[in-house]
C-alpha atoms as one frame of an Amber mdcrd trajectory, in Angstrom:
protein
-115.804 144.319 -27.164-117.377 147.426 -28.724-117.633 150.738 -26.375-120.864
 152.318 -26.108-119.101 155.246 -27.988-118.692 153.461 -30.866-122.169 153.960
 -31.164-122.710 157.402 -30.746-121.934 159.775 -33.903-118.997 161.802 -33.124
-120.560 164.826 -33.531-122.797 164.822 -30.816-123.401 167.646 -29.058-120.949
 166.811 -25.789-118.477 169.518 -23.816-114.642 168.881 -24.123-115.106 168.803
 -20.397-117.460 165.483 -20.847-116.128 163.559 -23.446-112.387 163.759 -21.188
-114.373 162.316 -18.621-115.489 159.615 -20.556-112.110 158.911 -21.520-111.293
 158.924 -18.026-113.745 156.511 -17.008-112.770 153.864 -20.197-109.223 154.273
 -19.165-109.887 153.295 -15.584-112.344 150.343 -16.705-109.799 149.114 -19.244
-107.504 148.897 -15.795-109.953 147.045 -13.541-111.189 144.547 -16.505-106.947
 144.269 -17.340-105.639 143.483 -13.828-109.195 140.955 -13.348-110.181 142.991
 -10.177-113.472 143.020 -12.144-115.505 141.261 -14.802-118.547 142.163 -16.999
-121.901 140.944 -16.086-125.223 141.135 -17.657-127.200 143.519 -15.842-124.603
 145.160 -13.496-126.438 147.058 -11.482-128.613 144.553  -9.945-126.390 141.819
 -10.006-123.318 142.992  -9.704-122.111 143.709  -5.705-118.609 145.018  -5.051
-118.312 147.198  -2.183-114.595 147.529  -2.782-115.000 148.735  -6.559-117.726
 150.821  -4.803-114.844 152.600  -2.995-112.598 152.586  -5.599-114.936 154.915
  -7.658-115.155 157.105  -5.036-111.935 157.525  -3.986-111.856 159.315  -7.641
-114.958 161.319  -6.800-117.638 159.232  -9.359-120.127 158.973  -6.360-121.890
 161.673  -5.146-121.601 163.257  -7.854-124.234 165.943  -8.007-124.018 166.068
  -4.246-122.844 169.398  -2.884-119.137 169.355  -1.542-120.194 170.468   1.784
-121.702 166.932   1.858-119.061 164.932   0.492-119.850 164.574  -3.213-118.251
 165.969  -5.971-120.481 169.421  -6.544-120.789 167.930  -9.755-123.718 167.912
 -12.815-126.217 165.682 -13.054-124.771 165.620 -17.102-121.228 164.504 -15.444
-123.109 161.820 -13.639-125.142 160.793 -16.788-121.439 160.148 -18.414-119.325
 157.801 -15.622-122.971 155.569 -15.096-123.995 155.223 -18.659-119.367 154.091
 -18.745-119.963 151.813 -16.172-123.323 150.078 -17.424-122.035 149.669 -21.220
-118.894 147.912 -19.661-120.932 145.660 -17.359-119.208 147.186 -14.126-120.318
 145.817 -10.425-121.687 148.896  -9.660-124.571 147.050  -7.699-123.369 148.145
  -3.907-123.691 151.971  -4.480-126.469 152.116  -7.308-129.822 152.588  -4.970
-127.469 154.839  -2.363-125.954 156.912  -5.132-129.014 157.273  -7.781-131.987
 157.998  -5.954-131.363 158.208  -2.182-128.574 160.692  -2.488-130.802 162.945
  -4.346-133.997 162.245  -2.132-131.967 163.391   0.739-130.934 166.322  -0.476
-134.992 167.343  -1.397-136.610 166.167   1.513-133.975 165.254   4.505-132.939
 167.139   7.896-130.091 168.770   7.765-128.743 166.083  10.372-129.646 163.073
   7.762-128.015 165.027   4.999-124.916 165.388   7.146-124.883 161.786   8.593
-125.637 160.223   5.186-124.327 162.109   2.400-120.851 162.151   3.294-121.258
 158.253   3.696-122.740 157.732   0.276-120.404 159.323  -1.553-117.289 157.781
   0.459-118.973 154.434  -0.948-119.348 153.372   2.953-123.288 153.172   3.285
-125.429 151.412   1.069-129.226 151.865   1.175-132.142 149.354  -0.225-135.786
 150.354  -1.452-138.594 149.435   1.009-141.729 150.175  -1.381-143.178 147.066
  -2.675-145.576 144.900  -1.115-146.745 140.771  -1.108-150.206 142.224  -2.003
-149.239 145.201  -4.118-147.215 144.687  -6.909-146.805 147.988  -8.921-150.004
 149.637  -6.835-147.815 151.646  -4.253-150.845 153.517  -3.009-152.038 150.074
  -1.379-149.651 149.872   0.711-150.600 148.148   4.072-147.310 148.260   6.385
-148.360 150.863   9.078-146.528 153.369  11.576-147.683 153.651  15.452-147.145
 156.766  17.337-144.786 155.471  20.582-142.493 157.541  22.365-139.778 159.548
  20.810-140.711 157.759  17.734-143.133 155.272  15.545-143.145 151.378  15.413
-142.793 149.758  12.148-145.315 146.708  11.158-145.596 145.209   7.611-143.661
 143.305   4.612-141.892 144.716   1.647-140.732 142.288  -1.122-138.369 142.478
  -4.454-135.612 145.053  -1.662-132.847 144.372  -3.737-129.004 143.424  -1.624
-130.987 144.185   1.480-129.061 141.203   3.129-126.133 143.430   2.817-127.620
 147.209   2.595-127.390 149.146   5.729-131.053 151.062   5.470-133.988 151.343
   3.519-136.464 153.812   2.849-139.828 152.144   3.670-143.240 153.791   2.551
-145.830 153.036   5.084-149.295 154.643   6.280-149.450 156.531   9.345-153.092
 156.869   8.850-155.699 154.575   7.495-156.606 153.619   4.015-159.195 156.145
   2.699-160.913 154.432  -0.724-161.342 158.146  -1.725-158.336 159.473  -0.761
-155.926 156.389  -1.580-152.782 158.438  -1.705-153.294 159.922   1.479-151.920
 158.917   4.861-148.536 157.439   3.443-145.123 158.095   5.310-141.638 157.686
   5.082-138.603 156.520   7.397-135.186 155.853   7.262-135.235 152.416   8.744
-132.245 150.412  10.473-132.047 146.855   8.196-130.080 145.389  11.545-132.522
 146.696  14.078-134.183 144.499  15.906-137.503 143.256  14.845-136.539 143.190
  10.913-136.246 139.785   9.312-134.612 139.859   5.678-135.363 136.059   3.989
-134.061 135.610   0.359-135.752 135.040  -2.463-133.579 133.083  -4.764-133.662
 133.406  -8.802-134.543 130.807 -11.223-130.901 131.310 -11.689-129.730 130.625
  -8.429-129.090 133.894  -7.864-129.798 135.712  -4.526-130.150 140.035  -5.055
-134.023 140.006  -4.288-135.458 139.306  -0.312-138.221 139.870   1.646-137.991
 142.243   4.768-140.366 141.882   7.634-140.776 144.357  10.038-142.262 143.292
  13.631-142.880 146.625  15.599-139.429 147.955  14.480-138.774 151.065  16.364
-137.594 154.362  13.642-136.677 157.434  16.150-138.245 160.890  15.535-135.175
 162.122  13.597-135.145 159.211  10.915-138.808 160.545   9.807-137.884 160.833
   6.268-139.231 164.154   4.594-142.723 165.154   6.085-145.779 162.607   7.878
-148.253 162.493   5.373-146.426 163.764   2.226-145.041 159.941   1.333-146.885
 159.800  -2.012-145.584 163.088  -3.316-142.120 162.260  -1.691-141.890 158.680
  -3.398-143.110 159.845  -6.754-140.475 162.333  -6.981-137.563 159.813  -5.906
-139.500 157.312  -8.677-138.270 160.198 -11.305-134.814 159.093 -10.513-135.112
 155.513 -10.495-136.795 155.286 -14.031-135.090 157.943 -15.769-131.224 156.505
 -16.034-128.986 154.871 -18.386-129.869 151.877 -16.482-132.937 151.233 -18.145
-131.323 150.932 -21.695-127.970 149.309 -21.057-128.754 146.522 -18.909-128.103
 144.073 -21.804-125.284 146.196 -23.247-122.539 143.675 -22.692-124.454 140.796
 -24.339-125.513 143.425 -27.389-121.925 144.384 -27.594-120.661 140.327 -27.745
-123.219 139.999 -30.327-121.899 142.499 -32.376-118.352 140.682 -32.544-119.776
 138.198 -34.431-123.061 139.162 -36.102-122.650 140.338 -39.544-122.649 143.713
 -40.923-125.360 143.456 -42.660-127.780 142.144 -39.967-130.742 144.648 -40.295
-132.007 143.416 -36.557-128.899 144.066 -34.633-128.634 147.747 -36.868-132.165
 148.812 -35.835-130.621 147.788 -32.248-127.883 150.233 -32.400-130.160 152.777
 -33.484-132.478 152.382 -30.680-129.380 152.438 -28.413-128.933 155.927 -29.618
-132.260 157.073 -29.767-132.929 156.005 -25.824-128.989 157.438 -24.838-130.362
 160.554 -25.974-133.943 160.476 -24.342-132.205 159.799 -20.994-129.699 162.522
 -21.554-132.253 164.338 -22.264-133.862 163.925 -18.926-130.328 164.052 -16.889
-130.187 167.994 -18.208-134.270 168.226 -17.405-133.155 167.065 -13.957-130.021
 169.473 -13.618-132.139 172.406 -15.045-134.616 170.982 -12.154-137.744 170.412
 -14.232-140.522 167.890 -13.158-139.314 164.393 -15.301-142.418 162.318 -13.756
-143.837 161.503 -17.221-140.748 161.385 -18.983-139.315 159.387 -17.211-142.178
 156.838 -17.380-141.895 157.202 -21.254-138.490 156.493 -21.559-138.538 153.223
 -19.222-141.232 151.821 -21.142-139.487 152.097 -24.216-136.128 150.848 -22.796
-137.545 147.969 -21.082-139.321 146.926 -24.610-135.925 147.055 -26.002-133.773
 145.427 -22.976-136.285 142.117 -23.699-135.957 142.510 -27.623-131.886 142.595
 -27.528-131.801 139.382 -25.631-134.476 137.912 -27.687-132.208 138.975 -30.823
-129.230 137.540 -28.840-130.334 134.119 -28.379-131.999 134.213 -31.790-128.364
 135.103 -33.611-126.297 133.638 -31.721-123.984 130.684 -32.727-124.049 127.932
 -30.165-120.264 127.271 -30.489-119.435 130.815 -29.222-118.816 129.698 -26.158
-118.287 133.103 -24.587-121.413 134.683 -26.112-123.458 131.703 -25.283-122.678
 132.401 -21.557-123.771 136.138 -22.115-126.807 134.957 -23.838-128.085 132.635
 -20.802-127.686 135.586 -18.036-129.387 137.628 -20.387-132.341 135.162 -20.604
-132.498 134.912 -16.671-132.719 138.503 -16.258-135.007 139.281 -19.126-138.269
 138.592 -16.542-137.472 141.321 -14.659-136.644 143.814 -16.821-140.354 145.038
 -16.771-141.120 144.610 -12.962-138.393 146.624 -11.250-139.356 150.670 -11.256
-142.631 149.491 -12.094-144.233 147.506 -15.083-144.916 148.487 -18.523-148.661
 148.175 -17.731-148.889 150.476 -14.778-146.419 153.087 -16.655-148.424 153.694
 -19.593-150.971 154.567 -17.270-148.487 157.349 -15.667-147.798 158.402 -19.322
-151.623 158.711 -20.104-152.551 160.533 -16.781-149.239 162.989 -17.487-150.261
 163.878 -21.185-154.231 164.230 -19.275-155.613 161.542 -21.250-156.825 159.663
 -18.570
């Protein structure tokens, strides 16, 4: 199978310090894929639950990463993280069990937790022991998270919980989820106002987590009710009110990653081991592999330098979700139907492909971030 490196021109600008951890990170993967405690898989990081390969990277420090040591991470870059998860993704790694935890709820926590969730959490994350879900879509919402209709009640020493979120991703099997709710009502002319958010229990009682199965029989995606599920005081996640501001900031991290370029890597890689030289499509495909690698290291050293990323971020995901769909479209287009193994690659490929666009938001709703960040809307 071809690396991701193989891809990259070897003069790119990358620290001694970085490209040994790279090496580190093949060696380890070339172990794991060896011994069969792992296989590839199209789109690892949705698909791909392992809790025990979760632990395994940790116990060598690659979670938490850019969480401070007196939380349990590493103390690490956000650079140094950008090289073991864009490792991991190229080689199709189950890196599912950690990934929500470890890229955006990590750093959320960090910005906008107590000092007791940051110590309670943190250390938990990074030890690859707690894994956390997304509660921010709705039934009636799609991509439009300021219509949000699950609500927060004032009760004693804390707030009831009542609403639906849909598309929470290994809730079945996460320990908590960050849910975005109102605590005040809708206001037309004020539609990001009034919007909360809690650290909520996924085994408390009242919350009722029903799969939704793929077309591929596949079951990562549920539904999570939430009937008058009681959140103490202290899981209050950031401030009451500031919900819209808080979730737009952790949205930075979900779009910005390697994630949203190497989803299909392992099926672009198979292709390459039998496409021809010469094929101009799966060329221009390489180059676009480089072009987005550097846009989202790009944003990884915007993010370590702690700039605002909100529109780049949008940018980039649009343009790496248009390619994710375009490599498996080449795939199944190229491929020879007696190559068993890439044949295989090309199917999971096709059954992901539909939701390439949806998760982190869709291509529609993101050009519309893009035009209101540039101030052309």
């Amino acid at each position: 199978m071809v690396a991701l490196t193989g891809l990259l021109p070897a003069s790119m600008n990358e620290s001694p310090q970085l490209r040994a951890l790279r090496t580190e990170v093949r060696e380890f993967l070339d172990e794991e894929f060896a011994t069969g405690a792992i296989a590839p898989s199209i789109d690892c990081w949705m698909t791909g639950w392992d809790d025990a390969f979760s632990r395994r990277l940790a116990d060598r420090g690659w979670l938490g990463i850019t969480t401070p040591t007196e939380y349990g991470g590493r103390g690490g870059t956000f650079l140094e993280r950008f090289v073991v998860t864009e490792e991991l993704l190229a080689a199709g790694a189950p890196v599912a069990a950690h990934w929500i935890a470890d890229r955006q709820i990590g750093p959320s926590l960090l910005k906008f937790g107590t000092d007791e969730q940051k110590q309670r959490f943190l250390p938990e994350i990074a030890a690859g022991r707690c894994f956390f879900g997304i509660g921010m879509s709705e039934p009636d919402s799609g991509s439009d998270l300021a219509s949000v209709s699950t609500r927060a009640e004032r009760t004693d020493g804390g707030w009831l919980i009542t609403g639906a979120k849909v598309w929470t991703t290994w809730a079945h099997r996460s320990d908590y989820f960050i849910a975005l709710v109102r605590t005040e009502p809708r206001d037309e002319t004020r539609r990001h106002a009034g919007l909360s958010q809690f650290i909520v229990d996924l085994k408390a009682d009242g919350v009722d987590i029903r799969p939704i199965v793929s077309m591929g029989g596949h079951h990562h995606f549920n539904e999570v009710f939430l009937d008058q599920v009681f959140v103490p005081d202290e899981m209050v996640f950031g401030q009451i009110g500031d919900g819209w501001h808080q979730v737009t900031s952790e949205l930075a991290f979900e779009r910005s990653g390697p994630e949203r370029f190497l989803s299909p890597f392992p099926l672009y890689a198979a292709l390459l081991d039998h496409a021809a030289d010469t094929d101009l499509a799966v060329g221009r495909s390489a180059a676009r592999f480089f072009a987005l690698h550097q846009l989202s290291l790009g944003i990884a050293g915007a993010l370590q330098r702690g700039d605002a990323v909100d529109t780049s971020a949008a940018l980039y995901k649009v343009i790496g979700t248009l390619n994710e769909g375009e490599v498996v479209d080449q795939a199944a287009l190229l491929a020879d139907p007696s190559a068993n193994e890439l044949i295989e690659k090309v199917n999971g490929g096709l059954l992901q492909r539909p939701g390439f666009t949806l998760r982190g938001g869709t291509v529609e709703v993101l050009t519309g971030v893009v035009a209101r960040g540039l101030g052309l809307r």
